[in-house]
N, C-alpha and C positions, 0 to 999 in steps of 0.2 A: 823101326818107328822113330822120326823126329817131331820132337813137341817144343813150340814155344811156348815162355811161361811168362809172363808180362809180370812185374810187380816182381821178381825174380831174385832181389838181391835186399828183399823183405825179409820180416820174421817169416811167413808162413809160406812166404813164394821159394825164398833158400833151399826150406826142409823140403817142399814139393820137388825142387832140381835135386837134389839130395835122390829121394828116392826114386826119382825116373831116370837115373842115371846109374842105380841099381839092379834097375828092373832092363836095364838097355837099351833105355834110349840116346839117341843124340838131343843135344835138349841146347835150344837157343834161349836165355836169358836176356829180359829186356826189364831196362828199367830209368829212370830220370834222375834217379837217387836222391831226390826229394824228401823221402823217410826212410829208403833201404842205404844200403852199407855196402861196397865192398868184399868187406870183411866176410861178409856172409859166404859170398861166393870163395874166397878163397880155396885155391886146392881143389876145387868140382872137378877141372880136367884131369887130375890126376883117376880118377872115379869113371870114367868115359869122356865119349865125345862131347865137349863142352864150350860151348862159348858166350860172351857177356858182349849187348849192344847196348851203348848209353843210349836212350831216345825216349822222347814223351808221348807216348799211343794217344791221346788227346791232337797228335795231328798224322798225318797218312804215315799208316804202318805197311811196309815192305820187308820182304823174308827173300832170298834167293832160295832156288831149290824146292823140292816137296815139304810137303806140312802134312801130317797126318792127324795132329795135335795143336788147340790154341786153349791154352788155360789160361783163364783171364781174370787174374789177381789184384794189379794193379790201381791202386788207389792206397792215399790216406785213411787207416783204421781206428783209430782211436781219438776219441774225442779233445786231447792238447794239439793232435796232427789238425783234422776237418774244420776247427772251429778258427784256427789261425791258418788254413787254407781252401776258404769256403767256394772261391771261384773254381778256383782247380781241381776241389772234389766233384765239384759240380762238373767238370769240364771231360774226366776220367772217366766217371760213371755214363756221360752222353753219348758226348764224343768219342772218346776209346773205346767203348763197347760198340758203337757204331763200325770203328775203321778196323778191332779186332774181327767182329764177325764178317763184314766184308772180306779180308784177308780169308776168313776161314772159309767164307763161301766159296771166293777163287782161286782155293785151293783146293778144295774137296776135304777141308780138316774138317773133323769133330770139335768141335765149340763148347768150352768148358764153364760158364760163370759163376765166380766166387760172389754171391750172395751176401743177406748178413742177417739175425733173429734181430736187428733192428729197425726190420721192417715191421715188423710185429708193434713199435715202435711202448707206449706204456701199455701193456696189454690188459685188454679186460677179460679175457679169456685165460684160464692157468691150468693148465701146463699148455703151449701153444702147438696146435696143431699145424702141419702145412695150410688146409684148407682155410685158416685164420686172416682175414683180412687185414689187421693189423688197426691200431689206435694210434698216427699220427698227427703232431702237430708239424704240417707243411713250410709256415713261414714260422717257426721257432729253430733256434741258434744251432738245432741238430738235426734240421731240417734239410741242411745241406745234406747230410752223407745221407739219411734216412730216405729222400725222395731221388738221391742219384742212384741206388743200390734198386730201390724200386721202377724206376724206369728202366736200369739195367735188365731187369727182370722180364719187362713190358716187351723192350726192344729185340730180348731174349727169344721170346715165344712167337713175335710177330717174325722175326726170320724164319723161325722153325715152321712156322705154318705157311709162311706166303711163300717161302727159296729152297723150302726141304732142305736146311742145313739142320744136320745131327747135333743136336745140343745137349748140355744138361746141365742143372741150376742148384749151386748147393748152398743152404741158409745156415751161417757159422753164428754157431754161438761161443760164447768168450773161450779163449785159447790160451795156452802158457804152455812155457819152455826154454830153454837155451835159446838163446842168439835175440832177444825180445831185447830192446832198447832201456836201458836201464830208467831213462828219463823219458819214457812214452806215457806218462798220462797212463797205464792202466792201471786196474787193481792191484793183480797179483805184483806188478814187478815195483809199483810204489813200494807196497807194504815191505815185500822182503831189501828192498834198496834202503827203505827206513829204518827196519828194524835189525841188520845189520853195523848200521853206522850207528846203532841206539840215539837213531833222533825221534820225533813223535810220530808215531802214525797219525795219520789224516783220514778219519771217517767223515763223509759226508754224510747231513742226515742224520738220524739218530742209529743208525748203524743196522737198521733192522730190513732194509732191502735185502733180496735175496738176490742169488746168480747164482747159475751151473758153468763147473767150469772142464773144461775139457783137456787133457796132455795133447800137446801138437802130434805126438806119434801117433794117436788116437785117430787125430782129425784126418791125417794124413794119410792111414791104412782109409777112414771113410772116403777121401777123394780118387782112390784109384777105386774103390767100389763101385761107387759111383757112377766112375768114367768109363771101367767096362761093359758095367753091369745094366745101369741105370736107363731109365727114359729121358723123356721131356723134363714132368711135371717137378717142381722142386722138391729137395730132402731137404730136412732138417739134419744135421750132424753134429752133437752137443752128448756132453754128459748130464742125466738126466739126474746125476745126484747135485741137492738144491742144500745151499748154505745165507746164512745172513752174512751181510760184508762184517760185521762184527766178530762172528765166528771164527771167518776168515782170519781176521787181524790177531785174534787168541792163538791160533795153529801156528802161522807165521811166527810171534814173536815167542813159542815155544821151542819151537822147532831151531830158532837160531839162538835162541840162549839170551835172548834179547832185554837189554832195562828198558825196553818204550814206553811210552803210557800212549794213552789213547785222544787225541783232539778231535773237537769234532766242529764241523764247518755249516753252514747251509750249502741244503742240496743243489745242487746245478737245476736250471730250467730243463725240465719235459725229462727228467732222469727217471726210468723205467724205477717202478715199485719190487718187481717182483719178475724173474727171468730162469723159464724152465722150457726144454724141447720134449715134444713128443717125439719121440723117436721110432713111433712104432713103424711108420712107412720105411725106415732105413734099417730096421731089423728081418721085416716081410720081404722085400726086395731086394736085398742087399745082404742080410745074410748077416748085418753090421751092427755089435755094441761097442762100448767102452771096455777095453781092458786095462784100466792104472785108474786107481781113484785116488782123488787128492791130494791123500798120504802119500803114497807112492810117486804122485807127480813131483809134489815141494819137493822131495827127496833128490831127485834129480834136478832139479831147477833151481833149489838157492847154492851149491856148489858152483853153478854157472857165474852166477851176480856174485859172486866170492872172489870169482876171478877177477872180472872185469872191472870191479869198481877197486880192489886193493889197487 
């Protein structure tokens, strides 16, 4: 089996080549390096067939040789990435999903898209089913990734049903682990990045939003479920266990021993209340839960940011 992994030298694209170069594949990595690293990749060929193409799938993507696999990652994730590069999220989500699945059609690959529960966008619906249409604001500041992730979607289904390309579409909710960008705008990796250098954590909000948060080993066993196993329609693939970001911030600065205190900011524009997956359709189909909750993730996960930032 060879698979490209677009987004490849990302936090979540890396671990994806990571483990399909376990499972044996030959595995092409593609990426612009726009938000991924190098670094990530390092050492993959030592692991199998491996190789890294700098290029932006936002213009005509080309592979030599058979594809039997197009997992399609690639994009700015996190709201400091999308918001200071709104064109290009915009551009990733249309256009690379467009010249990905073309590739995959002219190839006879299977067609993988990474999704996001931000489609779901402030949900008025809790805990959020697939079937959930989502509550976005289209022209607000997180509009951009919200409606490129959604037409990725769109564009998803319309090849599956008008070209019979094998597809399948998975909806990630928040993620953490090794190789996460120390300075990415997310949660988990502000807080333990702050509360390691004991400066203040930054709650937006009065700290009482909620999020599920998922270990990437988790997400990771979900996408090759998925990929086998799976249909069309989209999964959800998340931990279904739900915390206040406040909470959050208590565990972290326990966990590292931390003197932080706690600041808190005004919320961001259109920033979700409240963020939980149902996961029942990925447990029925897929066979698929969480095994590392929280505890066990930060455990393995501020060791990493120990490193990198000393």
């Amino acid at each position: 089996m060879r698979a490209l992994v677009t987004g490849g030298a990302g936090f979540l694209g890396s671990h994806l080549c990571r483990r399909l170069l376990k499972d044996g594949y030959s595995v092409v990595a593609m990426d612009n390096l726009a938000t991924g690293n190098l670094k990530n990749v390092e050492g993959l060929d030592e692991l199998g067939e491996f190789c890294f193409v700098e290029h932006d799938v936002s213009r005509r993507v080309e592979i030599d040789g058979d594809l039997d696999a197009v997992f399609h990652l690639a994009s700015p994730a996190s709201p400091i990435d999308y918001l200071e590069l709104p064109i290009q999220t915009l551009k990733v989500g249309s256009l690379g999903t467009h010249n990905c699945l073309g590739l995959a059609m002219a190839k006879r690959a299977r067609f993988f898209m990474a999704s996001t529960s931000e489609i779901y966008g402030d949900p008025l619906v809790h805990p959020q089913p697939e079937s959930y249409w989502g509550n976005v604001n289209t022209i607000g500041p997180r509009g951009v990734y919200d409606e490129a992730k959604r037409f990725s979607e769109s564009i998803t289904m319309a090849y599956h049903r008008h070209h019979g390309v094998d597809t399948r579409i998975v909806r990630i909710f928040n993620t953490y682990g090794p190789q996460m960008r120390p300075g990415d705008g997310r949660v988990v990796s502000n807080f333990i990045v702050q509360a390691l250098q004991d400066d203040p954590i930054t709650i937006y909000g009065d700290g009482s939003q909620t999020r599920s948060f998922c270990y990437v080993d988790d997400l990771i066993e979900g996408f090759v479920r998925l990929f086998e196993k799976g249909g069309a329609e989209p999964v959800n693939i998340g931990n279904p266990g739900e915390f206040t970001i406040r909470e959050l911030a208590e565990i972290v600065i326990s966990k590292t021993n931390s003197s932080s205190e706690l600041v808190f900011e005004n919320l961001p524009v259109d920033d979700p209340k409240q963020r939980r997956p149902d996961i029942t359709r990925a447990r029925e189909t897929l066979g698929w839960e969480p095994r590392i909750d929280l505890d066990q993730g930060l455990d393995r996960t501020i060791p990493y940011f120990r490193e990198v930032i000393s």
